[in-house]
C-alpha positions in Angstrom: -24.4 2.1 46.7 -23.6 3.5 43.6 -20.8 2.5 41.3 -18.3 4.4 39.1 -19.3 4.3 35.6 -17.3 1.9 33.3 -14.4 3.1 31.2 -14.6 3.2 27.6 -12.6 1.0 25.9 -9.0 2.4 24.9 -7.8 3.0 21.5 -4.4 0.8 21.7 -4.0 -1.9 24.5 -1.5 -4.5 25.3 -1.7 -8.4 23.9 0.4 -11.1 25.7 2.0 -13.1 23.0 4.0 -16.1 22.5 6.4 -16.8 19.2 4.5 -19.4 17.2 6.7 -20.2 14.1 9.8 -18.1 12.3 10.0 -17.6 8.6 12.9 -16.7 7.2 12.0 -14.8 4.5 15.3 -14.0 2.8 19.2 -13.0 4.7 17.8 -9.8 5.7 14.2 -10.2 6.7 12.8 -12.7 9.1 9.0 -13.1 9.8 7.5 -14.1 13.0 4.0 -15.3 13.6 2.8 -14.8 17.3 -0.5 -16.3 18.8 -2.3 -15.5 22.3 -5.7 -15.7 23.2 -6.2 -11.6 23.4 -5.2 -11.8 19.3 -9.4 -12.3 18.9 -9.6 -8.6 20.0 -6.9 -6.9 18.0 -7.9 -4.8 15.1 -6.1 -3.6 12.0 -7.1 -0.4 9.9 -4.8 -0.5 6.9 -1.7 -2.2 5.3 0.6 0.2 7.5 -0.7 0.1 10.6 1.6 0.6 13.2 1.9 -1.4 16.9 4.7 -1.7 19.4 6.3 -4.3 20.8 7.6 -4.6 24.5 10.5 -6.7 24.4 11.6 -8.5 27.8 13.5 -5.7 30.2 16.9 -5.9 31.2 15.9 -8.7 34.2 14.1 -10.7 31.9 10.9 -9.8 33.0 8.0 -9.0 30.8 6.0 -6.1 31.8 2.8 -6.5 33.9 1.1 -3.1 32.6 -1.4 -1.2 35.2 -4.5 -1.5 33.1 -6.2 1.7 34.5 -3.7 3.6 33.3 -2.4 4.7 29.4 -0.4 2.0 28.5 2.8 4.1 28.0 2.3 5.8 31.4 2.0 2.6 32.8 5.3 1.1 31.1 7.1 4.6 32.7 6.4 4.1 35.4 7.7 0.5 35.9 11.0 0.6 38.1 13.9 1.1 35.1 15.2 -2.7 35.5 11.6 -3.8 34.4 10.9 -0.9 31.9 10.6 -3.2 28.3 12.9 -1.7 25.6 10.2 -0.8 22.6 10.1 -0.8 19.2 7.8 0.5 16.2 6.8 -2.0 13.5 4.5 -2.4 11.0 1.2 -5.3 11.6 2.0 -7.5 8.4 -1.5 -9.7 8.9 -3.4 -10.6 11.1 -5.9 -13.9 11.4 -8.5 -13.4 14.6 -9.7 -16.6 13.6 -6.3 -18.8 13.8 -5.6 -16.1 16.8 -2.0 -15.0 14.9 -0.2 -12.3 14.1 3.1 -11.4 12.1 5.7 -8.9 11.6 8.4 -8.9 9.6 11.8 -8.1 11.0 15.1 -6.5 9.8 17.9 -8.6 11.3 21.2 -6.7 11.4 23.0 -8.9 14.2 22.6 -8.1 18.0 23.5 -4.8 18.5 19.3 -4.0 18.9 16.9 -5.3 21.5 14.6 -5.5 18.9 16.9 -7.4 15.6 18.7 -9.4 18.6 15.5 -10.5 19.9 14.3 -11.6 16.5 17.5 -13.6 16.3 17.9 -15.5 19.2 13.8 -16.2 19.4 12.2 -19.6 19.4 8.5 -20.8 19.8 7.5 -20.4 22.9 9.1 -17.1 23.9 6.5 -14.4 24.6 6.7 -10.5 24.1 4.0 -8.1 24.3 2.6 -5.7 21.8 0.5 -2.2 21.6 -2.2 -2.8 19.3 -5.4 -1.5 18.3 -8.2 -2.6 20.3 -11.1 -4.3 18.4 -14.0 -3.1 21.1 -12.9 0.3 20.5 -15.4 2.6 18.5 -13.8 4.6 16.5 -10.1 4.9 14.4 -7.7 4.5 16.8 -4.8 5.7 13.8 -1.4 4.6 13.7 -1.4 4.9 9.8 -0.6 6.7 6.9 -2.1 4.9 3.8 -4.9 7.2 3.0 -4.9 7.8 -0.4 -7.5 10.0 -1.9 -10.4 8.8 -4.0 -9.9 8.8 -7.8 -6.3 9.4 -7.4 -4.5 8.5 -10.8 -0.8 8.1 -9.8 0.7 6.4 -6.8 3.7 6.5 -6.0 5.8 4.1 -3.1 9.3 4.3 -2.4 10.9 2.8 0.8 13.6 1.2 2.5 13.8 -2.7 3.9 11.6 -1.6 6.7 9.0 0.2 5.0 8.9 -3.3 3.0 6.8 -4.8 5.0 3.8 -1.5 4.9 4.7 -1.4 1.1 3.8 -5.0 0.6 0.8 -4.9 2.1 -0.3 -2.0 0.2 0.3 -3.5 -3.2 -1.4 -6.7 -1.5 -4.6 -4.4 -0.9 -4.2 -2.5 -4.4 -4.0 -5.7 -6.2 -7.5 -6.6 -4.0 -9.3 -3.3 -5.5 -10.1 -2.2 -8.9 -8.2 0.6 -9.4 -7.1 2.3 -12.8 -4.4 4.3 -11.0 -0.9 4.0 -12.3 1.3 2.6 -9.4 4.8 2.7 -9.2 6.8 1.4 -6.1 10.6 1.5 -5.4 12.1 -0.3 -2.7 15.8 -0.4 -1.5 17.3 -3.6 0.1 20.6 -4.7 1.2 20.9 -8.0 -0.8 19.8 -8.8 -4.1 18.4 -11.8 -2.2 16.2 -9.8 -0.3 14.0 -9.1 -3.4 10.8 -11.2 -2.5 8.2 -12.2 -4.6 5.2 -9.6 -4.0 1.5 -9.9 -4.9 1.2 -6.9 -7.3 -1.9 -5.1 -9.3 -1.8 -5.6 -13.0 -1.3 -1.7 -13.7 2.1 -1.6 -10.9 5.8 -1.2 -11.8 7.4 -2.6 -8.9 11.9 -1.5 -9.3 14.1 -3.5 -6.5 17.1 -1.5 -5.6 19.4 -4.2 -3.7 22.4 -1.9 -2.4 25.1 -5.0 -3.1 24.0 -5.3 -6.5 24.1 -1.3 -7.3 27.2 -0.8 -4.4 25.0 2.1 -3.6 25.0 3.2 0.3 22.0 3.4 2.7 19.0 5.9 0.8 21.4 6.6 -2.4 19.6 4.3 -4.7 16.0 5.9 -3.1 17.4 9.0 -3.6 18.6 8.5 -7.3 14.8 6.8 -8.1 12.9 9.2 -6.8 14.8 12.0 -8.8 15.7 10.5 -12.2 13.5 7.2 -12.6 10.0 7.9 -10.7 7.0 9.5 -12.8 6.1 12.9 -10.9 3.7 15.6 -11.8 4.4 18.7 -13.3 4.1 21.3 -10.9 1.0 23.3 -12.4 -0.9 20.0 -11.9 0.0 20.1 -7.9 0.9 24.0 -6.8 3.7 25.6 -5.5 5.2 23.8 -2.3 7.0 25.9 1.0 10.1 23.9 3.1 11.3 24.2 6.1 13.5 21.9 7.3 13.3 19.0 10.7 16.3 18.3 12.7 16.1 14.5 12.4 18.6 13.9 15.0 15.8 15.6 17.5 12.8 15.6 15.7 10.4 12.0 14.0 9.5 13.3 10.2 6.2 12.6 9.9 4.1 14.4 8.0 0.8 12.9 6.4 -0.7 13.8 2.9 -4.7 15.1 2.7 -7.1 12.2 1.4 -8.4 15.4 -1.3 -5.0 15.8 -2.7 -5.5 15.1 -6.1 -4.4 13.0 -9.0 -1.0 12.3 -7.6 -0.2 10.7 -3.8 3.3 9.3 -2.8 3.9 7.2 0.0 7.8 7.2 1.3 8.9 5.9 4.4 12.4 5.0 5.6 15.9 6.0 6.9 15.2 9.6 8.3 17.9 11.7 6.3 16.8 10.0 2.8 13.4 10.8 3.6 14.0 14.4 4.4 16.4 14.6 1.0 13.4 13.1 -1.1 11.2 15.5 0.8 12.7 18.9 -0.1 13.5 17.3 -3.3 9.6 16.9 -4.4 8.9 20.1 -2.8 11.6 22.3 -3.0 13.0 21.4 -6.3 9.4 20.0 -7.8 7.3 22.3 -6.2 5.0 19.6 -5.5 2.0 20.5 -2.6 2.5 18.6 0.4 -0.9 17.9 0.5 0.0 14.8 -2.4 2.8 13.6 0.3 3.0 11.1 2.9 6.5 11.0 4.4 7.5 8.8 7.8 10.9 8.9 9.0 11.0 5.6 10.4 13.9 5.4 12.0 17.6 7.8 11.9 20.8 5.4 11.3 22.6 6.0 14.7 19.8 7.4 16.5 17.1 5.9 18.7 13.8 8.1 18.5 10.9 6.2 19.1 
């Protein structure tokens, strides 16, 4: 009798996993550390890399995933009272060894399945998350941090929930020897939110708390990227071309080439400030968009996910 060959192992699967400890990191940002057994066989590719996490549906349920099938077609099809909200976020670490994993979470009350979640969680309760899979061969993706090779000047500018992929980035800088110039710019609410990072000797890292500048969401990225950052002149880069996204409809995501150059910027955050900063550098800068990485991680108002 023969038998149907075995299916190569996917990309991205799901991990059951239960809320081991909560961190409170500062007002704004909580950290949560989950464990499960299946955390031996996540993987992780960079400081950025991207999962999901299936929160419990509107019956409390969590999801019980069809494993022959994609993971997303599996959660679609789920009758909609057991379809699990979901949410991107960014892998802050992971430990195969202690089986646990964290990400960082921007509370803003309970008006989210995701921040309310985080709020009302205790040890004990269990979610699931989309991960890479450590048996597949291959680069499963879900990041942008790709600098290229002998790049001199880096540039990272972000929101509070970029924060968490910004960290890690100077974390894995400061791990390198690297005689690039680095200069990072990130926008919190609260001057309290300003946490003590791990930094390279040869990084400039600005805070821009919006109480303490009484600044609105993206103004005080805005204002850095155009009067305080260091940027190229554009003979150095080329000429750039714009069109713009509807980002109301349409995820900006747009990643730069690893041969770029001396100059790479990383900017993720609120959609419209990342589409401002974008025709900004290229429109007004003329910068190539080959020296960009721009993620539009989430629209105020909007879900698009």
């Amino acid at each position: 009798m023969s038998t149907a060959p075995a299916q190569p192992p996917s990309a991205y699967r799901a991990f059951d996993l239960t809320l081991k400890r909560r961190i409170a990191l500062s007002p704004s940002l909580l950290r949560l550390v989950f464990t499960g057994a299946d955390v031996a066989q996540m993987n992780t590719l960079a400081p950025d890399q991207r999962v999901k996490l299936l929160f419990p549906a509107a019956d409390g349920s969590l999801p019980t995933l069809d494993p022959s099938l994609h993971w997303n077609e599996a959660r679609r099809r789920l009758p909609s009272v057991q379809q699990p909200p979901m949410r991107t976020y960014t892998l802050r670490s992971l430990d195969r060894g202690a089986l646990e994993v964290a990400v960082d979470f921007v509370l803003h009350g309970v008006n989210g399945p995701a921040s309310a979640w985080a709020t009302q969680a205790r040890p004990g309760d269990c979610l699931q998350m989309i991960a890479p899979n450590l048996a597949f061969v291959g680069d499963p993706g879900g990041y942008e941090w790709k600098p290229p090779q002998g790049v001199r000047h880096l540039l990272l500018v972000g929101d509070e929930t970029a924060l968490p992929a910004i960290a890690g980035i100077l974390e894995q800088l400061a791990d390198r020897t690297s005689s690039a110039r680095i200069e990072a710019f990130l926008e919190v609410p609260l001057a309290e939110d300003c946490l003590p990072l791990r930094l390279p000797a040869n990084a400039r890292l600005h805070w821009l708390a919006r109480d303490t500048l009484a600044c609105a969401q993206g103004e005080a990225m805005r204002q850095a990227v155009r009067e305080q950052a260091w940027l190229p002149s554009t003979q150095d880069v080329g000429e750039g071309e714009l069109e713009d996204l509807d980002v109301d409809r349409e995820i900006l995501w747009e990643r730069g080439s690893a041969n770029s150059g001396v100059f790479h910027a990383w900017v993720a955050g609120e959609s419209a400030t990342v589409m401002d900063i974008r025709r900004f550098l290229i429109k007004e800068r003329g910068l190539d968009r080959g020296c960009l990485s721009l993620m539009g991680y989430w629209r105020a108002g909007r879900v698009l996910d």
